[in-house]
N, C-alpha and C positions, 0 to 999 in steps of 0.2 A: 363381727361387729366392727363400726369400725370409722369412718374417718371423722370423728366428732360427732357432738351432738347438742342442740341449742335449748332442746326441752329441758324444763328446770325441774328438781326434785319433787316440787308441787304439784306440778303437771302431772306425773308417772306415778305419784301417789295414790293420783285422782282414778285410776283403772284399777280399779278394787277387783275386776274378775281376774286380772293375771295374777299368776304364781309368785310367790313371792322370792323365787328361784330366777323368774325374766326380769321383776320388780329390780332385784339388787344388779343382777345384767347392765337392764338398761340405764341407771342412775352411774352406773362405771363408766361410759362411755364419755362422761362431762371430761372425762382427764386430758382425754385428744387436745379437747380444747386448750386445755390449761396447757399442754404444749407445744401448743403455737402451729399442732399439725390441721390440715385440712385445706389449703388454699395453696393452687399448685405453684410452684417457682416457673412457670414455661411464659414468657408474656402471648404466647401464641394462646393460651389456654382464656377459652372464654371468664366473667365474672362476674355475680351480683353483687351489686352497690348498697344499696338502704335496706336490703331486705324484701325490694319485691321489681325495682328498676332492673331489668336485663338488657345486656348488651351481647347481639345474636351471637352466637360463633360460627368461624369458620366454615363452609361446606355445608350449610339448613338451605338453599336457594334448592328448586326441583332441579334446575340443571346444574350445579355443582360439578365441578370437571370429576372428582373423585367416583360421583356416582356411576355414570355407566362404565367405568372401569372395574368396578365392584359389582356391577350386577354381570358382568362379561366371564368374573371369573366363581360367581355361583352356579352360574350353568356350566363352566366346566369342572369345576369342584367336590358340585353338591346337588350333580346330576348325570346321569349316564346313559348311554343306550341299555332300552331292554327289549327282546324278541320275545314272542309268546307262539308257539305251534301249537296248533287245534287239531285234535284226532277225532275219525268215527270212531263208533264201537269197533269196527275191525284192522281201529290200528292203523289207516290212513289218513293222509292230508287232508281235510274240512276245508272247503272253501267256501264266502260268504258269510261266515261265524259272526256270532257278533261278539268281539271281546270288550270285558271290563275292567281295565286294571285302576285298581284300587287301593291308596296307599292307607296303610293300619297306622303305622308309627315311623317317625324320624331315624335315620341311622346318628344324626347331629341330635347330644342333648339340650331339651330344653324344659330345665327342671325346674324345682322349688323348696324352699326347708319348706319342711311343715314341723309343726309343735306336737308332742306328745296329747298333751290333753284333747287335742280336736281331733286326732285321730283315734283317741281311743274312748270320748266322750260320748255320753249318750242322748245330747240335746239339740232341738232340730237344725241349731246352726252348725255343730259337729258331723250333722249327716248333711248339711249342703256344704260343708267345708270337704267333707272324705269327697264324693259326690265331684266337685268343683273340681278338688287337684287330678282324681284321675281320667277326667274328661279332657285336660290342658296340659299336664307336664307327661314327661315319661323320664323321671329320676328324683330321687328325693335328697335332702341331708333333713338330721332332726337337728332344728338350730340349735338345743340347747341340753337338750339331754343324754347326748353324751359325752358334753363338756364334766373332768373332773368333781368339779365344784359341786355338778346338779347330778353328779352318775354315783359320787359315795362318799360324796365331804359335806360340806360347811351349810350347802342351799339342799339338804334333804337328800335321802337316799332315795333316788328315783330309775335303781335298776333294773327294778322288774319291768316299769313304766315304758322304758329306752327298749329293752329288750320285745316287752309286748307290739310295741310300734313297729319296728323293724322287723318282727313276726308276719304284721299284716299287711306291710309293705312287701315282704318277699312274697306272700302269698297271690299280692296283684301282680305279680312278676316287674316288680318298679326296683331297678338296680339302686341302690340306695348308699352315700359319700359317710363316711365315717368324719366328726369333726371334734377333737382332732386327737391327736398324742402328744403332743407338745405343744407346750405353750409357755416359756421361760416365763419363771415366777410364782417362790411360793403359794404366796394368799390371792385371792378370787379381787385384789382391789381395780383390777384393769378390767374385770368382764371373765376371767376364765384362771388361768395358771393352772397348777399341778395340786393344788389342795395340801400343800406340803405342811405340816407345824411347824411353828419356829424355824425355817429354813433358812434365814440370816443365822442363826446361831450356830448352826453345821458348819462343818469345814469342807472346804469342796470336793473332797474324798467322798463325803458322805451323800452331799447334795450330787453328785456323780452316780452315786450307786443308786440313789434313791429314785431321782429320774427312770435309770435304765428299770429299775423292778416296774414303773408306775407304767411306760412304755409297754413291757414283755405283760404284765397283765391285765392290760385293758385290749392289749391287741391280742392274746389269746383268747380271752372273755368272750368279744365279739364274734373272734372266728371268722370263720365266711357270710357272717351278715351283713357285712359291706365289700363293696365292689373298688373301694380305694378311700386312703385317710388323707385328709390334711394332714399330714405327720410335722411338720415342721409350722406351729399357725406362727403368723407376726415374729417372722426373725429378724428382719429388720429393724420394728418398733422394739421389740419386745426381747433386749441381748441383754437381763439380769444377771442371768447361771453365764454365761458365755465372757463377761465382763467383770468375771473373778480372777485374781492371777491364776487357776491351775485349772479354768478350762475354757477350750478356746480350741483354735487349730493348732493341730499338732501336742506333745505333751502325754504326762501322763492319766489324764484325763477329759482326751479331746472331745469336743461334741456329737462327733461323728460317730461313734459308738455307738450313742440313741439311734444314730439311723440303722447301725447293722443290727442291733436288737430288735425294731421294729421289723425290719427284714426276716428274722427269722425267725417271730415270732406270728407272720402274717403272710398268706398269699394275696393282700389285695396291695394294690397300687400306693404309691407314696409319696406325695405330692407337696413343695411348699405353698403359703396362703399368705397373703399382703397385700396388703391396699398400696395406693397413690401408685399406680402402672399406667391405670384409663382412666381411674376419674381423678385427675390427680397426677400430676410427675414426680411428686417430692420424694417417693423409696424408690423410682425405677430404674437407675443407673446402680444406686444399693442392690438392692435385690437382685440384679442383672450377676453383678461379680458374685453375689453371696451364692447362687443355681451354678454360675458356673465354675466357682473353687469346688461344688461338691463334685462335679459333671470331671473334673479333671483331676480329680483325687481318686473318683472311682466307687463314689457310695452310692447308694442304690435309689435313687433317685428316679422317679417314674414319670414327672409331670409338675407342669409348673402352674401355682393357683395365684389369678387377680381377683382379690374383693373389687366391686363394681360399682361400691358406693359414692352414685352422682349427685352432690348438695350445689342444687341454685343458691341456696343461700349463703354458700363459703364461699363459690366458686369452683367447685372441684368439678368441672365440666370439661373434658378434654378432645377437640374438633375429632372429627373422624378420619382424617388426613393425618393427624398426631396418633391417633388411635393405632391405625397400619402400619406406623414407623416402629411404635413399638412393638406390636405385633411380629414384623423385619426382625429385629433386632434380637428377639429373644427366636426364632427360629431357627439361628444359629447353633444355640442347642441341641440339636435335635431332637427336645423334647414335645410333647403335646403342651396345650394352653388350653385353660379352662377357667371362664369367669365364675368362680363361685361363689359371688356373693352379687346379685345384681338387684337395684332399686334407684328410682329415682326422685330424690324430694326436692320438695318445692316451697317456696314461704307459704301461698295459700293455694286453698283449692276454689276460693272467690273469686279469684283475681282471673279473667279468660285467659288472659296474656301468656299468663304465664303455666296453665292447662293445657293452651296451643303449643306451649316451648315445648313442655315435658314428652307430648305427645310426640312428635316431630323432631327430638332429641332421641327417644327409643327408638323409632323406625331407625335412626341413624347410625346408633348404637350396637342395635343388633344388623344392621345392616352391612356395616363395618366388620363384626365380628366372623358375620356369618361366610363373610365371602373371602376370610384368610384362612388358608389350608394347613396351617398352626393349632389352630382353635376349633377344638372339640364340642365345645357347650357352652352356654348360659346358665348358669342357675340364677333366677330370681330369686332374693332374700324375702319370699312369702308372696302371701297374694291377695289380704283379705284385711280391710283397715281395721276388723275388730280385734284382730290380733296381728299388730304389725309394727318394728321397733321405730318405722318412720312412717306413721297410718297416710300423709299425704302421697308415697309411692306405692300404696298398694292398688293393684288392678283394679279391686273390687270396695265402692262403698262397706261402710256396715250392714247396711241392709242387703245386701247383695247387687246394688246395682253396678252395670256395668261402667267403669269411669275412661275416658276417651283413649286413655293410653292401654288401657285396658284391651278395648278395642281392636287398637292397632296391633297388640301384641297378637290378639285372636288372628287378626284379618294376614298377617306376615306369614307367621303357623303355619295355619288351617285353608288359607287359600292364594297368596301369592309364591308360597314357600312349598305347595303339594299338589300332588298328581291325583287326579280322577280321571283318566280318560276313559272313551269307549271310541272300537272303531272296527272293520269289519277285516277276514283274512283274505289273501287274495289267492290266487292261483295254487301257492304252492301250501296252503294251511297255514302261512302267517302272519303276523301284525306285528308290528314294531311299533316303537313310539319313543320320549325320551322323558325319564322320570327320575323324581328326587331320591336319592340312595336313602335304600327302608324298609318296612316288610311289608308284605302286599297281600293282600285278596283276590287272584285271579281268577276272572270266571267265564265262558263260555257257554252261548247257544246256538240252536240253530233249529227252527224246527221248533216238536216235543222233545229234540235230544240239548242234554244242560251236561253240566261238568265247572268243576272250584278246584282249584289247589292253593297253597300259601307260599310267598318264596320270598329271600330277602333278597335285593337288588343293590347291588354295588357294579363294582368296574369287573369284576372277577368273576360274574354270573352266566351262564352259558343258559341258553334259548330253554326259557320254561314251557312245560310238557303240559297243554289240558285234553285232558280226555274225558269225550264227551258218551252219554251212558243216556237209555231209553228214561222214562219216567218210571218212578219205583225202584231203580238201580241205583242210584246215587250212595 
């Protein structure tokens, strides 16, 4: 959750379908406000005035000097040569074949939280919401349900729930972000914390141990149901436990603890989570030293998380030239980068202007993203305004229509961003071509003779094998 929020209590009232577990969520997120976070300190960083006046940023022009240097290093990046040999039945070079290489899925994620209830719902919007995400992402987080608060505290025990969902998410083969183990703060008043009772009144002994149990069994619980946790969310917002005298760095009850317990209590990945990086400067020189005190102490640190929450209306819009820098910056690390929380809101969805911005701010966005070799994925924070914590940034109307950013996110995807070729072998049974790193559908014919095999394509791929087989052999 995360960098502010403008809707008023009244407002979030007024969505009687959601749980009463996202209800109290999203009414947390007013506190941003109240502390003065959301509007970046960069003057370079774009800003809305009155609430719907925009003032372009930086790099939106089609020829933007940033751009074709960004598309220059997608094709080297986040594409590769691949070789396809076509055989007869007896094992020789095919010439004339006609190949089809086919990309299935991205090697770069481009994911989405989805909500318990819709995926495990049984009303026709729950079946075009399951439907919807596994047609467009390939990775999930569940926004909410395995936050403490909503997994075995205060907003319902909805273990089974968390667990069913990530059931059916393993069973689409959709790697799926654990979010999160930490989140400094006893009570659920920020949107999340640890569910702790009375945890002011503990001594930091206690508050120490109690974490690390909350850590060691949530992350055994889950298991290998996820493929990596926010382990650290909002360290930089959110340094309650950390800003006691007796824990902190170093000490006998440092914080780093929690990471090696999450460490050994989990083989998935472990990643910090914080806003203001890209949409937004104000944690990103914070957050910078806080990754790299852990990265040079030696805690086990897997990856480093940006929420990607972009408000036209704060101003937290950050050019795609500032975007890169940061990008720069934190590559140093030698860590991976993963936006894990990404949307874009806007004062209305009436106003063209400003439907034209949002659009044309995402191509740029992801465009930015996609072409530093830092940066792993995108996760969109959702994708459907019937259930959405900022309904103007979700892809999809309520009714399912398709909304322009929506769109662009398809048209990036599914056709600027992916391989379909076909083309014939030549002399020696080959075809080459050069395709987005991914898994593929390759197929072969020629003739009545046909042949399929699957392969994933990266830089490390050596010349896939089709062999071609009479009709009825296949």
């Amino acid at each position: 959750m995360e960098e502010g929020n403008s809707r008023s209590h009244e407002e979030l009232d007024s969505k009687r379908d959601l749980s009463v577990d996202r209800r109290g969520y999203l009414r947390s997120v007013g506190v941003l406000g109240a502390l003065g976070v959301g509007a970046s300190a960069s003057a370079s960083t774009a800003a809305a005035q009155d609430g719907s006046d925009l003032i372009d940023y930086d790099g939106r022009a089609e020829d933007a000097e940033w751009r074709e240097a960004a598309d220059e290093r997608i094709d080297e990046i986040r594409k590769t040569d691949v070789e396809v040999e076509v055989r007869n039945p007896g094992g020789n070079p095919m010439n004339d074949a006609t190949v089809d290489v086919e990309m299935v899925d991205h090697a770069f994620d481009f994911g989405s939280a989805v909500s318990v209830s819709h995926v495990l719902g049984d009303s026709e919007d729950d079946e075009i919401y399951r439907e919807t995400f596994l047609d467009t992402f390939n990775k999930a987080v569940i926004e909410n349900g395995l936050k403490f608060p909503s997994f075995e505290g205060p907003w319902g025990d909805s273990k089974a729930g968390a667990k069913a969902a990530l059931d059916w998410l393993n069973d689409n083969d959709i790697p799926t972000r654990g979010h999160y183990l930490l989140w400094e703060g006893g009570d659920t008043s920020t949107g999340g914390g640890m569910a702790i009772p009375n945890a002011d009144e503990l001594s930091d002994e206690e508050v120490h141990q109690r974490v690390n149990e909350r850590i060691a069994d949530h992350a055994s619980d889950i298991g290998d149901q996820v493929t990596e946790w926010d382990m650290h969310n909002h360290p930089i917002w959110q340094s309650q436990f950390r800003d006691r005298e007796n824990i902190g760095w170093g000490g006998e009850n440092d914080f780093r603890d929690w990471w090696d317990t999450a460490d050994e209590n989990t083989d998935a990945e472990l990643y910090t989570n914080e806003m203001g990086n890209v949409a937004g400067d104000f944690f990103r020189d914070a957050h910078y030293g806080f990754v790299n005190g852990l990265v040079q102490s030696g805690a086990p640190i897997d990856g480093v998380g940006f929420m990607g929450h972009v408000q036209q209306p704060n101003g937290n819009v950050t050019p795609p030239k500032e975007m890169l820098e940061t990008y720069d910056q934190y590559s140093d690390l030698g860590l991976p980068i993963l936006i894990t929380e990404f949307d874009i809101q806007i004062e209305s969805r009436d106003d063209e202007t400003l439907v034209e911005w949002q659009t044309d701010f995402l191509r740029d966005f992801l465009t930015a993203s996609f072409s530093h070799e830092s940066v792993e994925g995108v996760m969109s924070w959702g994708f459907w305004a019937g259930d959405h914590w900022r309904p103007t940034g979700a892809y999809y109307d309520e009714d399912w229509t398709l909304r322009p950013h929506g769109e662009q996110f398809l048209d990036l995807v599914f056709d600027e961003w992916w391989t379909d070729e076909t083309g014939q072998t030549a002399s020696d049974g080959r075809y080459g071509t050069r395709a987005f790193k991914g898994d593929y559908r390759i197929s072969a014919e020629k003739g009545d003779l046909s042949g399929e095999t699957t392969a994933t394509v990266d830089d490390d791929t050596d010349t896939v094998v089709v062999e071609l087989t009479p009709p009825g052999k296949n």
